[in-house]
C-alpha positions as CSV (number, residue, x, y, z in Angstrom):
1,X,-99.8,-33.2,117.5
2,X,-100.4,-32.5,121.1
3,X,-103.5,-32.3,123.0
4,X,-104.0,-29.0,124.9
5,X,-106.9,-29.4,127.8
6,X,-109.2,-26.4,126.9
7,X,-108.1,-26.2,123.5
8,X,-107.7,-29.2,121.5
9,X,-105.2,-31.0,119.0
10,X,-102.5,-28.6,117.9
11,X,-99.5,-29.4,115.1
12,X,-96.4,-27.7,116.3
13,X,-92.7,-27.9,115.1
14,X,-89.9,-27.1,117.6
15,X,-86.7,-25.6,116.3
16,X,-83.6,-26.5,118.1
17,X,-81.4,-23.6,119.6
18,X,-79.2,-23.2,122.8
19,X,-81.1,-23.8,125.8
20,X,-80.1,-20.4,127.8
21,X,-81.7,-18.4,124.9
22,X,-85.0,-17.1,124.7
23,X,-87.5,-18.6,122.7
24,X,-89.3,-17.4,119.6
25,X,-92.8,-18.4,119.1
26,X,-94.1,-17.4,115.9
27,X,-97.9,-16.4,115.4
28,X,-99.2,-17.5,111.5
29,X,-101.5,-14.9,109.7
30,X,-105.5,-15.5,109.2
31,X,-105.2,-17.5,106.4
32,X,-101.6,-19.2,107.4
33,X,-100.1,-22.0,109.0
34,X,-96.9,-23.1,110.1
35,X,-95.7,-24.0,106.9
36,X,-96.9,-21.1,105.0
37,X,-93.4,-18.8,106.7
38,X,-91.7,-21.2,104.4
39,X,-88.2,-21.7,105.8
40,X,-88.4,-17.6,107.6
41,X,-88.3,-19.4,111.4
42,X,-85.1,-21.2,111.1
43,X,-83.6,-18.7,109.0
44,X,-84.3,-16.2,111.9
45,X,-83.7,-18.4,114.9
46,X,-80.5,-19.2,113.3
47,X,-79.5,-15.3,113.0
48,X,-80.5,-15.1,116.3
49,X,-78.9,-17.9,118.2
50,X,-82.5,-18.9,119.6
51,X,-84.8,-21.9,119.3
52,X,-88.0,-21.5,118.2
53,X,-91.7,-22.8,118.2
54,X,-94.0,-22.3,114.8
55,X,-97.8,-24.2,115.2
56,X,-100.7,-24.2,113.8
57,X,-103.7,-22.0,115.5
58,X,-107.0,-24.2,115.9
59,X,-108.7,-24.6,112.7
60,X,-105.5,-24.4,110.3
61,X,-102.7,-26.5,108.4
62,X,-102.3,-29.8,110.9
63,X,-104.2,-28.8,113.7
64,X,-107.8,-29.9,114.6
65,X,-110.8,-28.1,112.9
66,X,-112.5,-25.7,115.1
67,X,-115.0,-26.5,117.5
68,X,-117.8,-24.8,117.1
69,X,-118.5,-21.4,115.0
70,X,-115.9,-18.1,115.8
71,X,-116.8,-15.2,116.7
72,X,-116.0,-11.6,116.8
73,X,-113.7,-12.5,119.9
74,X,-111.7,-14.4,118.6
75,X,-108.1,-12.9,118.2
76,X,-108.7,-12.5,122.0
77,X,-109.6,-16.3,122.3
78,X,-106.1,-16.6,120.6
79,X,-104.0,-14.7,122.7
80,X,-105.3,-15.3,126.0
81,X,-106.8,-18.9,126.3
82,X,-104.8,-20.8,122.9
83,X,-101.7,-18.9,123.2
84,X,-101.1,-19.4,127.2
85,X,-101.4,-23.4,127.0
86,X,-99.1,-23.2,124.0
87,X,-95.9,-21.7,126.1
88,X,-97.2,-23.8,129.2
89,X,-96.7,-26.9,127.0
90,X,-93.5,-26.3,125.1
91,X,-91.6,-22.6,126.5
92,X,-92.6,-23.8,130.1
93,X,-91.2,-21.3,132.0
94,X,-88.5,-20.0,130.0
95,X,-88.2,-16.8,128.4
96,X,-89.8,-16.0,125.1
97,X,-90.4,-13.0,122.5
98,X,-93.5,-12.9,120.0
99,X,-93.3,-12.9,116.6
100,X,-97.1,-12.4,114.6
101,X,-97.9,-11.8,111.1
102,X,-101.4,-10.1,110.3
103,X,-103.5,-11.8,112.6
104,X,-100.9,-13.1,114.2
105,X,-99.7,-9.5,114.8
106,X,-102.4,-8.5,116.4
107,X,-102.4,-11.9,118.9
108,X,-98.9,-10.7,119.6
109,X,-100.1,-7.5,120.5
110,X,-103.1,-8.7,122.8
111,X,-100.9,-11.5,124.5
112,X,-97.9,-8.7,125.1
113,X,-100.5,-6.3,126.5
114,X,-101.7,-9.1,128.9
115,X,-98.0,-8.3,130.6
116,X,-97.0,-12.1,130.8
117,X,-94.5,-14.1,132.8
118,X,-91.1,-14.5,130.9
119,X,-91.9,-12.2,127.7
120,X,-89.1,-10.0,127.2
121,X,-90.1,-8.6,123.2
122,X,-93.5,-8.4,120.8
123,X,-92.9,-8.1,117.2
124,X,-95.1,-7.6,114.7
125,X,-95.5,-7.2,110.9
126,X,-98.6,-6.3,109.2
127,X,-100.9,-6.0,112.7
128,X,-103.8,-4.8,112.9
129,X,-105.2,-2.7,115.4
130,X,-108.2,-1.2,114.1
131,X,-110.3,-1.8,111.0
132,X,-110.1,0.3,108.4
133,X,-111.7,0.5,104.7
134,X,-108.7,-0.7,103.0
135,X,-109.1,-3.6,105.1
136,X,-112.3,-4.5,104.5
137,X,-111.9,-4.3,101.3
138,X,-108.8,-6.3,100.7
139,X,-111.1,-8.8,102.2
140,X,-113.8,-8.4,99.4
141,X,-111.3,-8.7,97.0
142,X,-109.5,-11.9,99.2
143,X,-113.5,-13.3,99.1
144,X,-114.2,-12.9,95.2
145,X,-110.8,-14.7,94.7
146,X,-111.9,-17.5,96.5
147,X,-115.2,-17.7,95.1
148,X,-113.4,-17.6,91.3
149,X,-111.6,-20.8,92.3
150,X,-108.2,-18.4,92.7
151,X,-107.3,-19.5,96.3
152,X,-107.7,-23.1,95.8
153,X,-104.0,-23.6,96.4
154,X,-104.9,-23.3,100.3
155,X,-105.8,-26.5,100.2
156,X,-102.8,-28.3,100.5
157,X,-102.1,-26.3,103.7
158,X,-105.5,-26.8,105.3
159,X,-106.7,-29.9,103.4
160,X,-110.9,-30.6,104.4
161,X,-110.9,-27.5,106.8
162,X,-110.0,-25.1,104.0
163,X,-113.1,-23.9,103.0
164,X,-114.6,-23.6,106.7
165,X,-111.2,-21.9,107.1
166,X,-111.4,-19.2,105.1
167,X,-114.7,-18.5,105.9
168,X,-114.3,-18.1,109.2
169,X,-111.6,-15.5,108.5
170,X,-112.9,-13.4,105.8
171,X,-117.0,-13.4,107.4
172,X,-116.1,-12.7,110.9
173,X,-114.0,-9.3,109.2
174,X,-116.6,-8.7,106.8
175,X,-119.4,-8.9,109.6
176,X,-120.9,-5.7,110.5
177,X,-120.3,-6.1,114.7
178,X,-116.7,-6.5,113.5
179,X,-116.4,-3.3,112.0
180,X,-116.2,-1.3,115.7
181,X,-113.3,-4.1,116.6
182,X,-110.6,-2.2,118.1
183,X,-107.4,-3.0,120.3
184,X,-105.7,0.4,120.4
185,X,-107.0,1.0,124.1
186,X,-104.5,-2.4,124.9
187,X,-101.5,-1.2,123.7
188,X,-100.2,1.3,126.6
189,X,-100.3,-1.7,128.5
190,X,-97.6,-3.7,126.3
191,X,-94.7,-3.2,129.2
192,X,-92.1,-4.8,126.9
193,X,-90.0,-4.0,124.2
194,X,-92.2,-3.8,120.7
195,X,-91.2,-3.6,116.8
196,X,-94.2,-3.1,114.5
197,X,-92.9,-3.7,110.9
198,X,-95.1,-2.7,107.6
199,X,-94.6,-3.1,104.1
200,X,-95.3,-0.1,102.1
201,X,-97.3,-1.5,99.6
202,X,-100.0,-3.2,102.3
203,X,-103.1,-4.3,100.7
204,X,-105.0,-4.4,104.1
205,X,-103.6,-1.6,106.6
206,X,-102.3,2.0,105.6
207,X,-99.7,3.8,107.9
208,X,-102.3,4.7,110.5
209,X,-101.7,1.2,111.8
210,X,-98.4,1.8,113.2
211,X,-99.2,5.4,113.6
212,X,-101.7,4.2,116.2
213,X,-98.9,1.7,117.8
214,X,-96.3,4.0,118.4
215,X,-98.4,6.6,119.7
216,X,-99.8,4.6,122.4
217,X,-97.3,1.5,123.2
218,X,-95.2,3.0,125.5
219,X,-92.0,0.7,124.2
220,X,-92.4,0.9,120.6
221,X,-90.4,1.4,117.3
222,X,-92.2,0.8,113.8
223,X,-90.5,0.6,110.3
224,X,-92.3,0.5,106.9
225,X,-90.5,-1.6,104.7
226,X,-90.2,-0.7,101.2
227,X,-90.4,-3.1,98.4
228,X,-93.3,-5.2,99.7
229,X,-97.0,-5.2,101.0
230,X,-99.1,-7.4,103.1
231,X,-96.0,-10.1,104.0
232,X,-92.8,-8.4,104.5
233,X,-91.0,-11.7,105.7
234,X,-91.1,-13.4,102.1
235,X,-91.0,-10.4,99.8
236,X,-88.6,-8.3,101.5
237,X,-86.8,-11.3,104.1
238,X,-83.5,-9.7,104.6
239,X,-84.8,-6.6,106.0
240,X,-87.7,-8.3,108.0
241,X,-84.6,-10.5,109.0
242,X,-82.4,-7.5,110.7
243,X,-85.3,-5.5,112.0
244,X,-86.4,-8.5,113.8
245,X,-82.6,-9.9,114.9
246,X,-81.9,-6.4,115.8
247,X,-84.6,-6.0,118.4
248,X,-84.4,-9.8,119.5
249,X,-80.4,-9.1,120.0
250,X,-81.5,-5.6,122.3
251,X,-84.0,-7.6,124.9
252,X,-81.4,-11.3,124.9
253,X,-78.5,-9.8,125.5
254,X,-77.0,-10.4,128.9
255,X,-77.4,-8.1,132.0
């Protein structure tokens, strides 16, 4: 645990790696945590020859609950306030790509468009970058899951925060101001290179998602993945694997 001024108590794990690489810094979906990419991290640092850091946002798996209630902003809160004292503590200085699943996608996507020091990649599986019915109602269906006991499992990831957890993800979503939330006017500013990976079975974006992403970021390739949906890196790893290695291999390789 380490206590970030502005922030407070975040779990992180460090993955070693040579020093002269760049670092990847993985982003957890709204309902993850560190531990929830399972062993994907070291399996793709290792491909990659890079170290790596995975932590928990506030509010999930190790870290501190959150402070007070979220709010529509959120997703920006992570990219621009949590994210920035995150490298300062552990990348400090170095260069680094962005790797974000779901929520975490579109954090990548917010913090790449921000244009910051050291970032050389943003990559991204199952972002989102404007709400859409399916959506919304993956979220219902996420919500009366929970509410049938279904999800209880969650708890031995989040432990006592679980339920304040998940309700902080799936209300904020289902909350009417959140249905106008929309980041697709950031992503001409993403200056970098970007990979936007989707499975084709998604049960909460359609094709429009990276439709929107690589009409607008001026950098970017997308891929739909077959043979999975909402979390390409443990139902289809081996391609998520090379899709990612491929792009991290194009923006670390020496001058």
């Amino acid at each position: 645990m380490v206590e970030l001024q502005g922030v407070g108590r975040l779990h992180a794990q460090w993955i070693d790696g040579p020093p002269q690489r760049p670092v990847l810094v993985f982003l957890h979906e709204g309902l993850g945590c560190a531990a929830m990419w399972r062993d994907f991290p070291q399996r793709l640092c290792a491909l990659a020859d890079c170290p790596g850091l995975v932590y928990d946002r506030l509010g999930y798996g190790l870290s501190d609950p959150l402070r007070a209630p979220r709010n529509i902003h959120y997703l920006h809160e992570a990219a621009l306030i949590e994210l920035p004292a995150v490298l300062a503590h552990f990348v400090q200085g170095r260069p680094y790509l962005v790797i974000g699943h779901s929520d975490g996608g579109s954090i990548a996507l917010l913090h790449g468009a921000a244009q910051s020091v050291g970032l050389l990649g943003v990559i991204t599986e199952a972002a989102h970058v404007l709400v859409e019915d399916v959506t919304l109602a993956g979220i219902r269906l996420a919500l009366a899951a929970w509410q049938a006991g279904k999800l209880r499992g969650l708890e031995r990831h989040h432990g006592s925060k679980t339920s304040d957890m998940f309700h902080a993800w799936a209300d904020t979503w289902l909350a009417p101001a959140f249905a106008q939330w929309n980041i697709e006017g950031v992503l001409a500013s993403i200056a970098c290179p970007l990979l936007a990976l989707q499975g084709e079975g998604d049960q909460y974006g359609t094709a429009a998602q990276l439709a929107s992403i690589a009409a607008r970021a001026p950098h970017a390739r997308t891929t739909m993945l077959s043979g999975c949906g909402h979390t390409p890196h443990l139902e289809n790893p081996d391609a998520t694997l090379a899709a990612m290695a491929a792009l991290i291999a194009q923006v670390a390789a020496p001058p």
